[in-house]
N, CA, C and O atoms as a GROMACS GRO file, in nm:
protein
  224
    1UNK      N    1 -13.314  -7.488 -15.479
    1UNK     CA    2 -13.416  -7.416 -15.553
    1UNK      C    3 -13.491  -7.321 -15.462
    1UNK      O    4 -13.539  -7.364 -15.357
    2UNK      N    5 -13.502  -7.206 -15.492
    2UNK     CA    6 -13.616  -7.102 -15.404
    2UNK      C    7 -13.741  -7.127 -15.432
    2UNK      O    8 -13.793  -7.166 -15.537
    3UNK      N    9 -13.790  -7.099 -15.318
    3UNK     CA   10 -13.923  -7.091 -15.307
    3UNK      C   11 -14.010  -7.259 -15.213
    3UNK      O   12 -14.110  -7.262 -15.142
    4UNK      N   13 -13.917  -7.373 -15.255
    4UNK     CA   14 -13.940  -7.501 -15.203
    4UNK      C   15 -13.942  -7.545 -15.086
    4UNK      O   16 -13.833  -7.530 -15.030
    5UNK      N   17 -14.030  -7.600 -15.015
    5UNK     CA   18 -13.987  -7.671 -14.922
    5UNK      C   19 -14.002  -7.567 -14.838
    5UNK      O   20 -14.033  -7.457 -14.884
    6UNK      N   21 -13.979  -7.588 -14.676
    6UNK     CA   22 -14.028  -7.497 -14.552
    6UNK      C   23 -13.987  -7.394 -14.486
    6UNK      O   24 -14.028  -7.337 -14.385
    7UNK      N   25 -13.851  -7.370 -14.596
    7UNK     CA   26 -13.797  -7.234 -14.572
    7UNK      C   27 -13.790  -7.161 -14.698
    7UNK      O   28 -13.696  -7.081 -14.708
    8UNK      N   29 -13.861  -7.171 -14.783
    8UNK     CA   30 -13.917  -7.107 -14.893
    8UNK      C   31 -13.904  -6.944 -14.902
    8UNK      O   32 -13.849  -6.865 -14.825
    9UNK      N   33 -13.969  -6.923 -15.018
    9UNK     CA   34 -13.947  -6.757 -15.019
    9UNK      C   35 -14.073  -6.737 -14.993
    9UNK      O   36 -14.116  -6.634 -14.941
   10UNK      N   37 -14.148  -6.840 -15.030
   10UNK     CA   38 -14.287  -6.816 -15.063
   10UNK      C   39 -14.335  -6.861 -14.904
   10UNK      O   40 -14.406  -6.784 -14.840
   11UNK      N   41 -14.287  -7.008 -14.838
   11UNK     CA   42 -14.322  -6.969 -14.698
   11UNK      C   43 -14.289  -6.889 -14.602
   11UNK      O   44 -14.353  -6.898 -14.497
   12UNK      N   45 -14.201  -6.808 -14.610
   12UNK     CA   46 -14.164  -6.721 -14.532
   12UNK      C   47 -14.256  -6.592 -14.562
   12UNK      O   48 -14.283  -6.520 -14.466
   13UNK      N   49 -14.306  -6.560 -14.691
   13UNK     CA   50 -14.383  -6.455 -14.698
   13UNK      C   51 -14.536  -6.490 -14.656
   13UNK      O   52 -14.615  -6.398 -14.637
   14UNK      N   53 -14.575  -6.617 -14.643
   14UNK     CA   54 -14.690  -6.622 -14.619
   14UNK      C   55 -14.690  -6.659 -14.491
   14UNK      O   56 -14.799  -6.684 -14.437
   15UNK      N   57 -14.586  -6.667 -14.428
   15UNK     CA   58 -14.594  -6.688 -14.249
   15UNK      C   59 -14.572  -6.549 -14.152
   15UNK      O   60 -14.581  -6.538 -14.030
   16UNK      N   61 -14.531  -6.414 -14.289
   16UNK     CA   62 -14.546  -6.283 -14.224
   16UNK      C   63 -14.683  -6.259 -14.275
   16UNK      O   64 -14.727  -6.172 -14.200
   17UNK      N   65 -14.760  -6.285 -14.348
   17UNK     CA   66 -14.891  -6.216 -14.412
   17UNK      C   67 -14.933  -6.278 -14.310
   17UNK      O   68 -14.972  -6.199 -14.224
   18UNK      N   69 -14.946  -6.413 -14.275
   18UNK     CA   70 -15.036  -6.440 -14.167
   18UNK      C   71 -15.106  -6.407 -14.057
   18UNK      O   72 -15.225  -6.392 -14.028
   19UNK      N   73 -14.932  -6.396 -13.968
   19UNK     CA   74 -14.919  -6.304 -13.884
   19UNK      C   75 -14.986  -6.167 -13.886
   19UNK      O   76 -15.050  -6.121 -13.791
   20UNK      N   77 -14.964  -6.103 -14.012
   20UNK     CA   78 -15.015  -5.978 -13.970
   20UNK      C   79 -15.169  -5.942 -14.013
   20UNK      O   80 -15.223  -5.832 -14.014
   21UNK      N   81 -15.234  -6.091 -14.053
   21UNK     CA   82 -15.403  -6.118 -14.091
   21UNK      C   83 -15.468  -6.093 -13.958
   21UNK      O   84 -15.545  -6.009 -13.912
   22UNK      N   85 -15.385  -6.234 -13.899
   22UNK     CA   86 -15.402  -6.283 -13.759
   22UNK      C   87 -15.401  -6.153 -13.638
   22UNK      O   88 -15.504  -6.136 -13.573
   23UNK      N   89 -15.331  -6.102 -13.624
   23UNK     CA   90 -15.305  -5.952 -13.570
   23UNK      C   91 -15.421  -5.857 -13.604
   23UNK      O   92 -15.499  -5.830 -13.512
   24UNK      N   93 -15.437  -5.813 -13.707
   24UNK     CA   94 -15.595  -5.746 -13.794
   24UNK      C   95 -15.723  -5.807 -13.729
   24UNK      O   96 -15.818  -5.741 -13.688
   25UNK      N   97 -15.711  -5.937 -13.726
   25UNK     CA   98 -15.847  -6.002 -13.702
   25UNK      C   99 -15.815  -6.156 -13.610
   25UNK      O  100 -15.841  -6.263 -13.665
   26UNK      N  101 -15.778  -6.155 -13.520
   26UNK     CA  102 -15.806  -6.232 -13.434
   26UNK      C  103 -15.878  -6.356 -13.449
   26UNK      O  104 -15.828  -6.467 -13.464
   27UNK      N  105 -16.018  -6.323 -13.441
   27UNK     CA  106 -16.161  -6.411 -13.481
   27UNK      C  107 -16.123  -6.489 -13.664
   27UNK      O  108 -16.198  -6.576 -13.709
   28UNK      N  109 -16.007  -6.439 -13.740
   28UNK     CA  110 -16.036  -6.485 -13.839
   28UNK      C  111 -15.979  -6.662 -13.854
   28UNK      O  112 -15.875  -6.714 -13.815
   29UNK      N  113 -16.078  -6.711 -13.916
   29UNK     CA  114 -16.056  -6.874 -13.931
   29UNK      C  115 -15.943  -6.903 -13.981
   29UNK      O  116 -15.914  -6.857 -14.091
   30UNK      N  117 -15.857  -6.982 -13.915
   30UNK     CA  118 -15.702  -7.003 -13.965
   30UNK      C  119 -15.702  -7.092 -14.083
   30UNK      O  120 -15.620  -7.072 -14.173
   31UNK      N  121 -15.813  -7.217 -14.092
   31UNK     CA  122 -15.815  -7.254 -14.227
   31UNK      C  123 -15.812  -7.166 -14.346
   31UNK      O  124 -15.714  -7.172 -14.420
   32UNK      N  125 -15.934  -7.063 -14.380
   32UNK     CA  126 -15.905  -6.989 -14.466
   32UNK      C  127 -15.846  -6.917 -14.457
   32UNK      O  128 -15.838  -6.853 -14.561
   33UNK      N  129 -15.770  -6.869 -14.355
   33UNK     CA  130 -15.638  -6.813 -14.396
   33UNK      C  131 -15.521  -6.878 -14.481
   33UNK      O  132 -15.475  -6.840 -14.589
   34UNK      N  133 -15.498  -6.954 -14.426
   34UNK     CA  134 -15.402  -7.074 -14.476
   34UNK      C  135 -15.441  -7.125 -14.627
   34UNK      O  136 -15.357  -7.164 -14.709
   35UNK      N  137 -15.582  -7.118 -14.649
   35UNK     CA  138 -15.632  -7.104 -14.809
   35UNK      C  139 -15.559  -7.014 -14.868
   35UNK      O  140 -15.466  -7.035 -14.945
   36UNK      N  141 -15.597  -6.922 -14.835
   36UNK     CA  142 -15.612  -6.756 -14.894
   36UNK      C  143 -15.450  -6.739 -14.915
   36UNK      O  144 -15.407  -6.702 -15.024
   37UNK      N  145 -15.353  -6.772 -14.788
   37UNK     CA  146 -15.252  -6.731 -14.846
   37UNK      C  147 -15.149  -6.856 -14.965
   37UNK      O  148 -15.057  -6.824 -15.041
   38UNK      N  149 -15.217  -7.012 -14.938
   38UNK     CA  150 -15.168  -7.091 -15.040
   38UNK      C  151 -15.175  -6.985 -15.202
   38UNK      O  152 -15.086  -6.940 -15.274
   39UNK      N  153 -15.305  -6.980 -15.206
   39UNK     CA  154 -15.299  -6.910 -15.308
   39UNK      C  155 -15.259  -6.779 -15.356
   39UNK      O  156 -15.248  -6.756 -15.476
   40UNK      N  157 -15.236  -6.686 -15.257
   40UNK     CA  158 -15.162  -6.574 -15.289
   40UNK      C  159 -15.025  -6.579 -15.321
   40UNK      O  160 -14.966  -6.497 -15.391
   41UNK      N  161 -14.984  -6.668 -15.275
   41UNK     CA  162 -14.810  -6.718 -15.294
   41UNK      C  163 -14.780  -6.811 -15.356
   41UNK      O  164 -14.671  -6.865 -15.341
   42UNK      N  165 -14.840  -6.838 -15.412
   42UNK     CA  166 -14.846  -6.972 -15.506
   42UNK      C  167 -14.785  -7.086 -15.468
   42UNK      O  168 -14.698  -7.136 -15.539
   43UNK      N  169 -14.825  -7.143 -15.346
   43UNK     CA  170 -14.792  -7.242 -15.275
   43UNK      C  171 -14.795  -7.389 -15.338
   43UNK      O  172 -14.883  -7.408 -15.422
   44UNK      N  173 -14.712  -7.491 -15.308
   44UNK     CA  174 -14.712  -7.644 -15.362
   44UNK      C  175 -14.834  -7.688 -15.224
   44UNK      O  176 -14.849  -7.629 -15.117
   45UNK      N  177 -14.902  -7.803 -15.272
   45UNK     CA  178 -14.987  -7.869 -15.149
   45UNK      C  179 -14.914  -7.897 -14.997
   45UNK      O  180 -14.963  -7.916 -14.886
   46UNK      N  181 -14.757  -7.890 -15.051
   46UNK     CA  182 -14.674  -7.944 -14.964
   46UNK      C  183 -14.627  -7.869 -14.885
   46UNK      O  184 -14.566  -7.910 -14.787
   47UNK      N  185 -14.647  -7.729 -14.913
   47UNK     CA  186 -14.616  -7.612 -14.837
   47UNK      C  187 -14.731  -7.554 -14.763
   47UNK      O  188 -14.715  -7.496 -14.656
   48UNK      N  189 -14.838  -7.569 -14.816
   48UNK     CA  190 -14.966  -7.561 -14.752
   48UNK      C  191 -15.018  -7.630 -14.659
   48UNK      O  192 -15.103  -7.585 -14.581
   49UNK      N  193 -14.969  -7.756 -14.657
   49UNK     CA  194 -14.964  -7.860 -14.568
   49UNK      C  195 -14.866  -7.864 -14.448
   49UNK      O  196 -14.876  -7.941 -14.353
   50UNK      N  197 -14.767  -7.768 -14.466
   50UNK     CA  198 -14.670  -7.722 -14.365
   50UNK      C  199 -14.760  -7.650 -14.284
   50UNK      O  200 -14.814  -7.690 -14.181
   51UNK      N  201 -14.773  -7.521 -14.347
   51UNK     CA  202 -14.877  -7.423 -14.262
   51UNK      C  203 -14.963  -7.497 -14.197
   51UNK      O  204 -14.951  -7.478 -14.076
   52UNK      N  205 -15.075  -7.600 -14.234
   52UNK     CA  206 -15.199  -7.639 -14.193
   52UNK      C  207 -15.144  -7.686 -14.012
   52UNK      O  208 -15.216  -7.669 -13.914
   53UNK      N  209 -14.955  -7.766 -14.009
   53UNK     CA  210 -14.867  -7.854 -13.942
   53UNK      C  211 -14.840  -7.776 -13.868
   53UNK      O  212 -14.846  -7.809 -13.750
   54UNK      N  213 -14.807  -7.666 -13.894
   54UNK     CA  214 -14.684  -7.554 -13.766
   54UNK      C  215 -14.725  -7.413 -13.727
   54UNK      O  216 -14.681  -7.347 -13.633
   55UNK      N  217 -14.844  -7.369 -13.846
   55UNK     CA  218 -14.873  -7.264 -13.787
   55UNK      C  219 -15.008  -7.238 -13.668
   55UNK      O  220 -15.123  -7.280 -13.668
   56UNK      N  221 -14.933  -7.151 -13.570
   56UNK     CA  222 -15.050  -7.210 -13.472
   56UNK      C  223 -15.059  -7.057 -13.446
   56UNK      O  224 -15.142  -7.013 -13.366
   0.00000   0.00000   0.00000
């Protein structure tokens, strides 16, 4: 199924938005990032919970 699980469509797009938040703004809080993009991508808790796990 697309979009599931940690190679997602949806995590892969929100691990380039990140990146290029993170890049923009440095100083910005990685929690609400990691909010901001659950919900832009319409993330499961379980994918959000990846991010919270691996993205550093």
């Amino acid at each position: 199924m697309a979009g599931i699980g940690p190679g997602g469509e949806g995590i892969q797009k929100a691990l380039r938005w990140l990146s290029e938040r993170r890049r923009e703004d440095p100083q910005a809080k990685r929690n609400k990032l990691i909010e901001e993009a659950g919900v832009r991508f319409d993330l499961t808790p379980a994918e959000v919970q990846f991010l919270y796990e691996q993205w550093k």
